[in-house]
N, C-alpha and C positions, 0 to 999 in steps of 0.2 A: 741704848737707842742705836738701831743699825746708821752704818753709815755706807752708802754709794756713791762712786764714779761713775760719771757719765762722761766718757773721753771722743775728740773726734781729734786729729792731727791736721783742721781746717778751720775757716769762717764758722764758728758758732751758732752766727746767723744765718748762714746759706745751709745749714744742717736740719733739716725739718725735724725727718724721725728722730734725730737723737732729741733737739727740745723736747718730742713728745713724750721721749723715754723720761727725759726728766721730768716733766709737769706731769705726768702718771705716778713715778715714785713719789714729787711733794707732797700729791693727793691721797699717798699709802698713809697708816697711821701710825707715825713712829720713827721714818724716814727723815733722815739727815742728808741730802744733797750737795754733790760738787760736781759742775758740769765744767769740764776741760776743756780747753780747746785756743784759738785762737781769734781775739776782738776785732770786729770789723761791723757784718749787719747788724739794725736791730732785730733786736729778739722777741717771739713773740707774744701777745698780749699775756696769754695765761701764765706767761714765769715772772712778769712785773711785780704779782703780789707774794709770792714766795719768797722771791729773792729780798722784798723789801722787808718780809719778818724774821727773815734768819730761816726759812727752810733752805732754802738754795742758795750757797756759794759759789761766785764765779772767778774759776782759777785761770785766768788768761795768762797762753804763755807769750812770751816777749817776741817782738819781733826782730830781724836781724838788724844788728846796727849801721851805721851811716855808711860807718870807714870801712866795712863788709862789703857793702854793696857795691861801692867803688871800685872792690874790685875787676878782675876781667874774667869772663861770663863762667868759663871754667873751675877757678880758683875761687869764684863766687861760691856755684853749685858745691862746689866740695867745704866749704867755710860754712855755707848754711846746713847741711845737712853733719859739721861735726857742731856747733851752735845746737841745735834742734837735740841732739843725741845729751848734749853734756845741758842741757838745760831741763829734758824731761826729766833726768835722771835724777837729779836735785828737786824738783817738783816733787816726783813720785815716791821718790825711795828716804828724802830729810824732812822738804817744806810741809807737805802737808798733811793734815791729822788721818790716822790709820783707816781703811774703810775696813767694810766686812765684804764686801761684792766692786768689781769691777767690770763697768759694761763697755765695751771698746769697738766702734768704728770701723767695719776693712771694707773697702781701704779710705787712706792708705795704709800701708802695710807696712812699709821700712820708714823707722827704728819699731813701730810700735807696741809691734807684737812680740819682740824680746823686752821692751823696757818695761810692759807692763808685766809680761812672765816676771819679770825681776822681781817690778813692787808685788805682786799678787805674793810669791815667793818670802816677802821680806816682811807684809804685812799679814802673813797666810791668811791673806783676801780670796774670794772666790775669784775667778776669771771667768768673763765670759766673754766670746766674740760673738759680734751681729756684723753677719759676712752682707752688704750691698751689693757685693761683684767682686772680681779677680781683681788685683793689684796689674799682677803683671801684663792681662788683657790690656788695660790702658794702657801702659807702656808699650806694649807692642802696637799702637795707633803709627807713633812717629818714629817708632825704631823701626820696625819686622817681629815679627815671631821667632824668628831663627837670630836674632842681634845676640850675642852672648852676654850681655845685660839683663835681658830679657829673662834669659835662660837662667841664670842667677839667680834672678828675682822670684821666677816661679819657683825653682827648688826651694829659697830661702821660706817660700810664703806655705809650702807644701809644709815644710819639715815644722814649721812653727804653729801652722793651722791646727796642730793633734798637741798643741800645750795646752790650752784652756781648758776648763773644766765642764765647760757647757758652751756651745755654739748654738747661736739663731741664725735665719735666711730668708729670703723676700719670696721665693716659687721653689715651688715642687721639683721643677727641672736641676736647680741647684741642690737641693735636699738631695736627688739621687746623684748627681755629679760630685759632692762632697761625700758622700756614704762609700761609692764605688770607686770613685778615681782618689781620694784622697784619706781614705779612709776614717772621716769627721763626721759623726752622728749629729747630726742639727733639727732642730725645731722649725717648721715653716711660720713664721709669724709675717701676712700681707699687710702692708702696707694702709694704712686704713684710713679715715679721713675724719679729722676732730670735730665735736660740734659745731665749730665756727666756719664751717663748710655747710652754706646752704643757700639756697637760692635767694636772689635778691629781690626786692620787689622794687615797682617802678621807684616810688619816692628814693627810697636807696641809692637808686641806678643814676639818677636825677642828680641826687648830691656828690655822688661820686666823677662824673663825667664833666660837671662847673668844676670840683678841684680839677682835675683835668685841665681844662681848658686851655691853659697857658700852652702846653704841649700838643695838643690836637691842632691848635690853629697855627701852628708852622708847619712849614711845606715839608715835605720833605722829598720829592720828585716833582718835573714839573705837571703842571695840569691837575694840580694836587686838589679833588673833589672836596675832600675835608676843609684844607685850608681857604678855600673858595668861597664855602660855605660863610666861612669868619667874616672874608676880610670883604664880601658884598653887601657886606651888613641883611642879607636873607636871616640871621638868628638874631631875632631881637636879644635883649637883657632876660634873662630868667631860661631861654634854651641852647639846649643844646646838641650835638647834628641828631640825637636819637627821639631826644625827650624836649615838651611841653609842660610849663607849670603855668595853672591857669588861675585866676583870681581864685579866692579861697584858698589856693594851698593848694589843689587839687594838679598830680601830675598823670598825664598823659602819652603815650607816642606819637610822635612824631610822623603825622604822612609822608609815607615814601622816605622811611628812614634805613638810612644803610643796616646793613646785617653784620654785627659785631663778630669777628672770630679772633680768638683768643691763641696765642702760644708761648709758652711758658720754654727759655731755655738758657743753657750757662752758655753758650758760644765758644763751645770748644769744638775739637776736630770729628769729636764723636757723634754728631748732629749734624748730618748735611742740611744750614738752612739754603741755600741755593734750590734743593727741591723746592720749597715752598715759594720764593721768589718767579721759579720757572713757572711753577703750577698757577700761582696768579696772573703772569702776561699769557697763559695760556687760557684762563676764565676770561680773562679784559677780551681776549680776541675775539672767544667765541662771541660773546655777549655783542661787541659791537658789528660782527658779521651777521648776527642773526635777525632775522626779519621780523621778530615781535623782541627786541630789546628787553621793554615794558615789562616780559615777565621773569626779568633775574635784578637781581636790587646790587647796589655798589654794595663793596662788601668793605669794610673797615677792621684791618688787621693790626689788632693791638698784641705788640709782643714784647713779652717782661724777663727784665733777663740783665746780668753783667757776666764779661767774661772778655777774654783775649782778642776772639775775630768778631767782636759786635761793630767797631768803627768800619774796619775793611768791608762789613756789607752795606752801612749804611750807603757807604762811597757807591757800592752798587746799584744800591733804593734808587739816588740822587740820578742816576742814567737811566731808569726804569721810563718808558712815553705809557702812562697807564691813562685810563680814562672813567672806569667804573670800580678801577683797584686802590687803596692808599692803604698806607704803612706808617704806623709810629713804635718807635719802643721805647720802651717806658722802666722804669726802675721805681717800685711802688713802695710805700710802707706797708707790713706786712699787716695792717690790718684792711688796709686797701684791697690786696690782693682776692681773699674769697671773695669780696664784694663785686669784683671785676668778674672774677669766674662763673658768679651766679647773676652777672648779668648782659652773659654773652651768651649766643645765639649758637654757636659750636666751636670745639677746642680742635686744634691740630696738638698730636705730638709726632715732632722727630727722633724723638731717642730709637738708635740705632742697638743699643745696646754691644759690648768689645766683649764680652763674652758669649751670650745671647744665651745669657741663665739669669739677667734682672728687670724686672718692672719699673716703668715710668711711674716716679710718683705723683707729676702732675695729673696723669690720667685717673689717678687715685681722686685728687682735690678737684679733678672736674665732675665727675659721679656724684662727691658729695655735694656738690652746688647743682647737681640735675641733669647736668651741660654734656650734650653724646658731643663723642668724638672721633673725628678721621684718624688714624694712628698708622705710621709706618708698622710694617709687618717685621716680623722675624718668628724665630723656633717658638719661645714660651709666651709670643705674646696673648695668645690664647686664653691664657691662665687670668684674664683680666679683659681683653675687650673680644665681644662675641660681634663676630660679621653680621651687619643687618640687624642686629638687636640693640645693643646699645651704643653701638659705635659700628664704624666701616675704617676698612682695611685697605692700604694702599702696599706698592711696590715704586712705582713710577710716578714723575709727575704729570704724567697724562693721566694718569687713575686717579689721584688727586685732584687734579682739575675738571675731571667727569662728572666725580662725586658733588664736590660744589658746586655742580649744574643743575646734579639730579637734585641735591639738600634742599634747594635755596631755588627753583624751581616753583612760581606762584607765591613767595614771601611776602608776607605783609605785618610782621610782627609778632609778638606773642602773643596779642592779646589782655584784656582789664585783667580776666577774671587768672587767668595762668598767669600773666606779671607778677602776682599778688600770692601765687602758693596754689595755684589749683592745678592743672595738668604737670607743671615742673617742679613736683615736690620734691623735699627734700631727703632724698633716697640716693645710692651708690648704686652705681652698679660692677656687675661680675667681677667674680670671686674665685679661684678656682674653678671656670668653668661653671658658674651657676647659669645654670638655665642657654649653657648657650650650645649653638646650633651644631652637629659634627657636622665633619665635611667642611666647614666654611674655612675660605682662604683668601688673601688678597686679590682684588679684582675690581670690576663694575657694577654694582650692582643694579638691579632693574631701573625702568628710570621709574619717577613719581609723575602721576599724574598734577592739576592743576592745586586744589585745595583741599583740605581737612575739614573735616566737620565741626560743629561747636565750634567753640570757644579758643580751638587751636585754629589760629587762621595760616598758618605758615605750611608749606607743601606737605603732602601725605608720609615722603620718604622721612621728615624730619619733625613729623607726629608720630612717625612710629620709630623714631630710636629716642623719641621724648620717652615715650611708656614704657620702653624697652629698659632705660635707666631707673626710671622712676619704677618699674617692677622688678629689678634683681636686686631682694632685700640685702643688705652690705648690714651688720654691725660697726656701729662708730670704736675709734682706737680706745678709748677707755675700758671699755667694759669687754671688747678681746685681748687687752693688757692685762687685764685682772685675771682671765682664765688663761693665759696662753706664757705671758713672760714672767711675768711674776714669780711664778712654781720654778721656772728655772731658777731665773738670780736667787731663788731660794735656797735650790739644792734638789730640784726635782730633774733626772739626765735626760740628754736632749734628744732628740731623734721622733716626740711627737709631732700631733697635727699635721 
């Protein structure tokens, strides 16, 4: 019976795609799983039942010890990273039973990609890398690109990149950046969105926003609309700020219910959320300067996420004078999380991308929940949201805050029948550029008139990047796992799709 690693040198639970590498092998017939890594998030739903019959093993490595950390910040970093080295090493190459295939994480990069050459070496296990992005890009966020660290780093991650046996990659743009600069044949395999990525329907939406509650109804700036809502007793027992449950069981929207938008981010340096902050005291202004208020709805920014600079903004939030703006963020369980996706009204992403050869995979898990979105621009983002079709393109927080003018321009919900799976079905969009527009690039796009037809009751602009998602057919990651990565970890060489 084959046996695979599924390695990341991280939070296991903050790893999406690799889970899904492994909940794809559980589901091969024959496969023995060990997902590597480091215990922290939970994990999602579909490896509860593998892991509880013995397909999938979880090899957590240890974290640094007490009297480690104590030490001073220098002496730390260099104790955790000879820790980290003498501990995979012993994992990989004593503790654990032999694999036939290793599928490995970059980044990061350093120790990983020598210590798994080792085992792969020791256990003449396959290797393979599944490249996310450069190593050493990140490091050049807080160094430079010129730091001689830096420079290290890239050569080390060059010279090691052409050990593996088979490499994968998120875009095309990397596919040729690894081919021609690095000389590393890889596989494009996109990112793609599980079946548990799909639109919510009201009742859903309903149960999910009471758990909620607890967190909604505290301020978090003053003037805070959300928490207003709570604390004037306006939401009886059974609603909440979006949704109505009415005798029978039967739920509803909520008149003149704010407009959910969603952002999904780790709060690192590589994510300016300040654009987005700016962009909303800039929606708050227009709205309250403009002489028919009445036709843009408060907007309710729920944003999911842990990470280093999530406190230092909230501090920000708390000085915000918003009026039609509020902000909460949130830390969800992960089976919360689609439910939240598919039952928001539009997603922001800021990923900036430090190379600008990787795709935002939340803009992946918003397609599969229906949900178009605004997305910072760069080089390959192209390769995944098409201008005006199923998402819009920003540079600035003015073109951000435009966009939300034009989106959300005439809102009045989703509607019975679209809440429910009619207009925001459960479809991805763009893929490679499927179906999208050339020429298009970061900007304003035209504005929307008042209302949509039917059954979409929300502005024209934001009925047509609903159909716009809901028509760029996406394949779910199962069933492009089975044709695309599979044949690798098997022994088919890389360089297709």
């Amino acid at each position: 019976m084959p046996r695979a690693w599924v390695m990341v040198l991280g939070d296991v639970g903050r790893s999406p795609r690799m889970q899904y590498h492994a909940s794809s092998l559980c589901k091969t017939p024959g496969y023995e799983v060990t997902l590597i890594g480091y215990q922290g998030a939970a994990l999602v739903e579909e490896l509860k039942a593998p892991a509880g019959d013995g397909r999938l093993t979880l090899a957590y490595l240890p974290d640094l010890p007490a009297a480690l950390r104590r030490l001073p910040h220098v002496l730390q970093l260099a104790a955790k990273a000879l820790f980290q080295l003498l501990t995979m090493l012993w994992l990989l190459l004593v503790a654990l039973p032999r694999p036939d295939v290793i599928l490995l994480q970059l980044p990061p990069a350093l120790p990983t990609m020598l210590v798994c050459r080792l085992a792969a070496l020791r256990h003449r296990a396959r290797l393979v890398f599944d490249w996310h992005n450069f190593a050493y890009t990140l490091m050049a966020i807080g160094m430079g690109r010129g730091h001689p660290v830096v420079r290290l780093a890239e050569k080390y991650e060059r010279q090691w990149g052409r050990s593996a046996d088979a490499s994968l990659c998120v875009t095309r743009a990397m596919q040729r950046e690894l081919a021609k600069g690095w000389r590393v044949p890889a596989t494009v395999f996109y990112d793609r969105p599980p079946d548990f990525f799909r639109p919510a329907s009201l009742e859903q939406t309903h149960t999910l926003l009471l758990k909620l509650a607890p967190a909604l109804s505290q301020p978090l700036h003053p003037a805070d609309f959300v928490a207003e809502l709570y604390a004037s007793g306006e939401l009886a027992p059974g609603q909440t700020p979006c949704t109505v449950a009415e005798r029978g069981g039967r739920v509803r929207e909520r008149e003149g219910r704010p407009a959910l938008v969603v952002s999904s981010t780790s709060w690192t340096p590589d994510e300016d959320f300040g654009l987005l902050l700016k962009a909303a005291e800039l929606y708050d202004g227009r709205v309250r300067r403009s002489r028919h208020p009445g036709r843009y709805p408060r907007i309710l920014f729920l944003v999911t996420g842990r990470g280093p600079q999530r406190q230092a903004y909230e501090e920000r939030m708390r000085g915000l004078d918003l009026r039609y703006v509020a902000f909460r963020t949130l830390w969800l369980e992960p089976e919360d999380y689609p439910r939240l996706l598919g039952s928001a009204d539009l997603g922001v992403s800021l990923h900036a991308s430090s190379s600008g050869l990787d795709l935002p995979m939340k803009v992946v898990d918003m397609f599969g929940c229906g949900l178009p979105v605004c997305a910072l621009t760069y080089s390959c983002i192209g390769e995944l949201v098409s201008h005006e079709h199923n998402g819009l393109l920003f540079a600035t927080p003015e073109q951000l805050a435009q966009q939300l003018l034009d989106v959300f321009r005439g809102f009045a919900g989703r509607g019975e029948e679209e809440a429910n799976g009619g207009t925001k079905v459960a479809a991805s969009g763009g893929s490679a550029g499927t179906r999208r527009r050339s020429g298009a690039a970061a900007g304003t796009p035209a504005s929307a008139t008042k209302a949509a037809s039917g059954d979409c009751q929300s502005s024209t602009l934001l009925a047509q990047l609903r159909r716009g998602v809901a028509g760029s057919s996406m394949a779910r990651w199962h069933d492009t796992w089975q044709k695309i990565v599979l044949p690798v970890l098997e022994g088919a060489p890389s360089g297709a799709a």
